[in-house]
N, C-alpha and C positions, 0 to 999 in steps of 0.2 A: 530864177535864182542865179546871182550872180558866183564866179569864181571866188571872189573876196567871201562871201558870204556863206557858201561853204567851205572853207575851210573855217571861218569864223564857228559855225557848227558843230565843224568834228574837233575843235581845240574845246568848244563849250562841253563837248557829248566827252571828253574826257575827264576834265575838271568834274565836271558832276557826277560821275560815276565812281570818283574816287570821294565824293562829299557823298554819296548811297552809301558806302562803307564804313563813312564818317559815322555816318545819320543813324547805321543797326548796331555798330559797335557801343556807341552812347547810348541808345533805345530811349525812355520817356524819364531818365532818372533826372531830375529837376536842377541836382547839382554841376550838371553841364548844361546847362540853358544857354548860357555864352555862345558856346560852340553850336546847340541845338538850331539856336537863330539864323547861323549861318547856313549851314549844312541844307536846312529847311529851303533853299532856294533851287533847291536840286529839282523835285517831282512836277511842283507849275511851270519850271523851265521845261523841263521834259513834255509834258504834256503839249505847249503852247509852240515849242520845236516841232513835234507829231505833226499838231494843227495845222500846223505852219505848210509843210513837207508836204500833205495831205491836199490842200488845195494848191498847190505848186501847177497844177494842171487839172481844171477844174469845170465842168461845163454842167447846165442842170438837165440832165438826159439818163434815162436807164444805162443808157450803154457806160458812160461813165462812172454810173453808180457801180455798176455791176462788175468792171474793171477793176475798181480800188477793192471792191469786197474780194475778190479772187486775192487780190493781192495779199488782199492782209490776211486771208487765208495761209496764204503759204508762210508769207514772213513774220508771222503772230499768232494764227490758231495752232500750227502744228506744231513749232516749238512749246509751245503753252502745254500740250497732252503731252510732249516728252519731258520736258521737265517739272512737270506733275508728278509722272509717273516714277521718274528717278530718284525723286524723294522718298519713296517709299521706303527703300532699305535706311535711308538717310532717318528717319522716324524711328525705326527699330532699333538702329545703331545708338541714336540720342535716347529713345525712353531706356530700352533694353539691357545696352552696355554701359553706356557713361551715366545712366542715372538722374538726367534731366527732367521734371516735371512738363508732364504733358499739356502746360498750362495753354496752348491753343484748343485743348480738347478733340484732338483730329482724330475721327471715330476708324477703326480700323473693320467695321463691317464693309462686305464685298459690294455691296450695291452703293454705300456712302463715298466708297473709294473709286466706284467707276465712274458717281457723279461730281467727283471733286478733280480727276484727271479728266474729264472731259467737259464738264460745265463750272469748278468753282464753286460749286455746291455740295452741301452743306458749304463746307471751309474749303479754300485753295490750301492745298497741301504744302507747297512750296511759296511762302508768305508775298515775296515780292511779286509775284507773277498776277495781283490784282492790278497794278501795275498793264500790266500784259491785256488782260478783261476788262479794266477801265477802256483802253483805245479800240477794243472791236466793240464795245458798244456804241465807242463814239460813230462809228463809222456807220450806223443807223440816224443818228440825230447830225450830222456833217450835212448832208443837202438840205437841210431847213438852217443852219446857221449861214449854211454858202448861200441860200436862195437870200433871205434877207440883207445879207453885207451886198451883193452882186446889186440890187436895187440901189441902197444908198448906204453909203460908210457911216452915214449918220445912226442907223440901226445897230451901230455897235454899243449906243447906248444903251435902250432897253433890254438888251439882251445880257448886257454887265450885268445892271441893276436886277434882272429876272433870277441871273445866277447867285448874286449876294443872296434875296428871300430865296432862292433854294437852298442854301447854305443850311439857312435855321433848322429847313427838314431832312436833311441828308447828313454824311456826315464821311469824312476822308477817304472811306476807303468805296466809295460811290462815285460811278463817272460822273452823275449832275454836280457834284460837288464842286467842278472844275470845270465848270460853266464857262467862264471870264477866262480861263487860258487858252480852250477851245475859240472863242470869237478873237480873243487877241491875235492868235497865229493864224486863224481863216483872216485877219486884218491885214496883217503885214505882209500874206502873199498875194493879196488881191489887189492890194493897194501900196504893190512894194517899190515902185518908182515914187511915190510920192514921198514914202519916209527914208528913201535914199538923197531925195533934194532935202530933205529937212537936214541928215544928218551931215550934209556934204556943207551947207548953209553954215551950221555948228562949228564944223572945222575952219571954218574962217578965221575964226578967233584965235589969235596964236595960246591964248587961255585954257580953252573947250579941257582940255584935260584934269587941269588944276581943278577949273570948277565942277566937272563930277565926281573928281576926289572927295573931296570938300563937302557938298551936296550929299555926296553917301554917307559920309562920317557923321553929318548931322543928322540924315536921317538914319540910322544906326543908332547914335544917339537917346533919340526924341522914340524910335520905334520900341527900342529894348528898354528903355524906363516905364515905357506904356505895360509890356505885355509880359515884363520879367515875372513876374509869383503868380502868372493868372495860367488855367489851365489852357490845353493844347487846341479845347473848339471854345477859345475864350472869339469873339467876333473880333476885334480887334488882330487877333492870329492869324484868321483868314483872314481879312486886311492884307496880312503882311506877306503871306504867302500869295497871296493873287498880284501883289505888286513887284514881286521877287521880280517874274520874269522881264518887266521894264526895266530893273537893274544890270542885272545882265546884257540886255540888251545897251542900254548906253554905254556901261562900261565899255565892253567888246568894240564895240564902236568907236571908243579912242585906244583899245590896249590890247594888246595877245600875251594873256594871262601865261603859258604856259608854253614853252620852247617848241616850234614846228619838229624838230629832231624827237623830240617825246611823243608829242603829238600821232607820227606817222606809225610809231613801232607801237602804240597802245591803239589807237585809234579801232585797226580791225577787232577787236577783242570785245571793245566797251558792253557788245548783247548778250554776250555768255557770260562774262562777269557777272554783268548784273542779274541775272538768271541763276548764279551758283552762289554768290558769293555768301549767304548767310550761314551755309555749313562750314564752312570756313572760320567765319564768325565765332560759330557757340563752341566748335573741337578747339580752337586755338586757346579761344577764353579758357574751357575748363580746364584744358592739356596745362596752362599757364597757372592756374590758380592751383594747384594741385602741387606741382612743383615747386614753385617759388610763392607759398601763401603768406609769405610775410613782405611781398612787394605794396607798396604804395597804391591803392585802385587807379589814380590816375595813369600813373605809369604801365599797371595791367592793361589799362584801355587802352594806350597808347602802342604799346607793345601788340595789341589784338589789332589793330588797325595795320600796322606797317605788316605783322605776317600774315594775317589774312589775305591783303592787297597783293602781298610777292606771292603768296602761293595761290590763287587763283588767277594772277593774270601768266604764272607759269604754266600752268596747267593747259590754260584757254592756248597757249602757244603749242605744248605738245597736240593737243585733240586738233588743231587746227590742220596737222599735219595728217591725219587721216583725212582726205579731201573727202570724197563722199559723206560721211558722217558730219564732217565740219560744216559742209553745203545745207546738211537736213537742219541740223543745231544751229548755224547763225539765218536760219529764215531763209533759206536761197537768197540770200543778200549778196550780189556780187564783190563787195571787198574779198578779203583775202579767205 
């Protein structure tokens, strides 16, 4: 991985963490579809970035297997049990005090709760974090997609097409579901000199820009006429999601969506955010509707978006200053 290409990363890994906040503050009400479309590019980029990272250094041998599993150990199971487990007053507070419909059903018996902070079972307590349990599962099924791309790039076919028919049996909040973003990013690390002469080829053109403006806009277009009134696992949706992260990916490739100066002060945060951020979400919403109920919904929305976002990426700055704690809570991640 080159220098260019991560930062290109952590400029994407903040854009899309601040389109997570987009994406729960909206949820599945149909009258933000617009926006939904967008937003929606966030989880297969995520994913396919994982992928990506993941095979960065990649050999087919126990010893390597057994290294990335440690790893994701630290930096993905143990935050997974702690912010499991920190939902829990978080549950109390929402059904208890504010009065929220328990409509996830999160059963508060003691053996359901120790299977939900430690396996995700019954329900993940803290909604996002399937998120979290989608990528240590991947880390089981990662040497059968590296064994095959390492053979021949050309395997990257059947194994798209294997995840489209898993699609039909599975369903978003399942790691097979995201099949195609898994092989996309084991592609682009395996074989990342070759789509850097592609995209260096691209820039030739003193155009390259214009025309994936252009190109996005139509498909933007053509994508959201297709799949505007159809529901969320219409196939054409996944379609769109499993294509997101090629979007991403060329844009970034001629553009830096988002100011480096932003970039570096958000950047350390983007894991704890996305790990909290949903309590934020529903207190800000009801604290907002409560007070001001004769506001506009969109405006509610809009309003739940900008102060949920300022007060949890405030927050993630205070905790961060407990170093200890902050080391346990961002995954022993070496950032900040």
């Amino acid at each position: 991985m080159t220098v260019t290409i991560s930062k290109k990363i952590g400029n994407a890994n903040v854009l899309l963490t601040l389109f997570i906040i987009a994406l729960h503050t909206i949820g599945d009400d149909y009258q933000y579809r617009c926006v939904r479309w967008l937003v929606d590019f966030s989880v297969p980029t995520f994913f396919t970035i994982s992928s990506y990272l993941y095979f960065q250094i990649f050999e087919l041998s126990f010893s390597c297997f057994w290294k990335k599993l440690i790893s994701r150990f630290y930096s993905l199971y143990i935050p997974f049990i702690i912010f499991n487990a920190l939902f829990i007053p978080y549950i109390f507070v929402k059904i208890s005090i504010l009065h929220i419909p328990n409509t996830r059903e999160v059963s508060m018996d003691i053996t359901d709760l120790l299977g939900s902070i430690f396996f995700g079972y019954p329900t993940i307590l803290n909604g996002p974090l399937w998120f979290i349990k989608a990528l240590l599962l991947f880390v089981l099924l990662a040497p059968v997609i590296g064994y095959f791309l390492k053979k021949s790039k050309f395997f990257s076919i059947p194994l798209v097409l294997f995840g489209f028919i898993l699609s039909f049996y599975t369903n978003y909040f399942q790691f097979l579901y995201w099949v195609p973003c898994y092989v996309l990013g084991c592609y682009f690390a395996l074989y990342e000199k070759d789509i850097i002469q592609v995209i260096e080829e691209t820039k030739r053109d003193a155009h390259h820009k214009l025309y994936i403006v252009v190109l996005f806009l139509l498909y933007a277009v053509i994508s959201y006429s297709i799949i505007d009134d159809k529901p969320y696992d219409y196939f054409f949706y996944y379609c769109h999601r499993m294509i997101a992260p090629l979007w991403v990916i060329a844009i970034y490739s001629a553009y830096r969506i988002l100011p480096n100066s932003m970039v570096q002060k958000l950047y350390p945060y983007t894991f704890f955010v996305y790990c909290t951020h949903t309590f934020f979400i529903y207190f800000s919403q009801h604290v907002l509707v409560l007070l001001i109920p004769e506001l506009n919904i969109y405006i509610i929305k809009l309003l739940v978006f900008v102060v949920s976002t300022i007060s949890v990426f405030l927050l993630a700055m205070v905790v961060s200053r407990i170093k200890p704690l902050w080391k346990v809570l961002n995954g022993f991640r070496t950032r900040k």
